[in-house]
Each structure stands twice: as structure tokens, then as C-alpha cells.
C-alpha positions in Angstrom: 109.1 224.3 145.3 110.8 222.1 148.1 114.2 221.4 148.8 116.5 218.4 147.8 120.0 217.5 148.4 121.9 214.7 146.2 125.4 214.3 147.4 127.5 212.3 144.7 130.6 210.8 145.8 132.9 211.2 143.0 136.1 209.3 144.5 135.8 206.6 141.2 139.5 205.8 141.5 140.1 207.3 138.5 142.6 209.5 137.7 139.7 212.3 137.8 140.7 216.2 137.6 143.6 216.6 135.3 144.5 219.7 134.1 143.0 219.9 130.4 140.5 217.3 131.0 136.8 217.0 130.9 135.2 214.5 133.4 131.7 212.9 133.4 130.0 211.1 136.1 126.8 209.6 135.6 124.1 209.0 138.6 120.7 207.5 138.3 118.2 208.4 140.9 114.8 210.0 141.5 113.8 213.0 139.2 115.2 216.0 139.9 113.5 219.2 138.1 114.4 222.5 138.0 117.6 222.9 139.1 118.9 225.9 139.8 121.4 226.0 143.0 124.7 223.7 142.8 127.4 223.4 145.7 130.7 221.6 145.2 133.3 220.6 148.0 136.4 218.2 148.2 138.6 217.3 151.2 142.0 218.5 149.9 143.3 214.9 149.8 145.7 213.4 147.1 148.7 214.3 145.8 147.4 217.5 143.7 144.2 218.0 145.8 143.3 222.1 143.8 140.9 221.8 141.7 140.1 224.8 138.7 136.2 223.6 137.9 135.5 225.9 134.2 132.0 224.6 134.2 129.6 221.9 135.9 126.3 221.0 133.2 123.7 218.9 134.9 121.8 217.3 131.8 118.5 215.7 132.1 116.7 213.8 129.6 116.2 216.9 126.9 116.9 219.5 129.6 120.8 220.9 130.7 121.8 223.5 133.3 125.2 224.6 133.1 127.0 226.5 135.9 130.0 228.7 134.6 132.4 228.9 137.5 135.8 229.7 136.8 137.1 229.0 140.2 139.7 227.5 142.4 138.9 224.9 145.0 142.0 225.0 146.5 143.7 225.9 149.9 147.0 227.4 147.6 144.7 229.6 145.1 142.4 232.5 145.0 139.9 233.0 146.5 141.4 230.3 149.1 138.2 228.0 149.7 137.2 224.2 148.7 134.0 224.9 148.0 131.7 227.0 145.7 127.8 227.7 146.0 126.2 229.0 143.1 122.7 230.2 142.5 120.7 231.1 139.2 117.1 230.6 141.2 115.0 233.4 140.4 
């Protein structure tokens, strides 16, 4: 199994990230299969830059891989970081 890296911009210039609501951002590219490793960042910027993330599902076709995190991105909340690695690669 290689290694890939898709890095999604998702500065849409909506108002993206409210509390209470679900966003979903679409992307088209080259198949991706077995995904099992997902790492999230922002750059603090905006008005209310923390971000709680609940969940992130990557759906493909038939196929969905949902990371539960339950985490602050957020310079102001626990555990003080904006970003979060998670790994379910066996």
C-alpha cells in the first residue's frame, strides 16, 4: 500500500463551522481506496477561528469511513492544538 496526500481547501466563503451545524464539501479527484489515516488543520483565522469537529465521514461510491473525534481545534480549548491526526490503519 503507498502513500497519498489530498489537501482540500475548504475556505468556500461560506459561513462554514457553526456551532450545531453539519457541513459537506464535495471534491472530485483520482480514486482514493482504503482510507484509513485523516489529518485536519486550520490557521486560526476569522472572527471565531475554534473549531469542535464531532465527526469527519469520507464516503466513496458505496464505501464510508467515519472518524469520531470529539476534539477542539482551537488555541483557547483543550487539548490546545489546531490540528488532529487520526489513525484506524491496521
Amino acid at each position: 500500500m503507498g502513500q497519498s496526500v489530498l489537501f482540500v481547501d475548504l475556505n468556500s466563503g461560506q459561513d462554514n463551522f457553526l456551532r450545531g451545524q453539519t457541513d459537506t464539501f464535495t471534491m472530485v479527484g483520482k480514486c482514493v481506496f482504503d482510507i484509513c489515516k485523516i489529518h485536519l488543520s486550520h490557521d486560526n483565522a476569522g472572527v471565531n477561528p475554534s473549531w469542535f469537529v464531532n465527526s469527519v465521514s469520507v464516503s466513496m461510491d458505496f464505501e464510508a469511513v467515519v472518524f469520531n473525534i470529539y476534539e477542539w481545534l482551537a488555541k483557547d480549548e483543550p487539548p490546545y492544538t489546531l490540528s488532529y491526526t487520526g489513525s484506524q490503519c491496521v
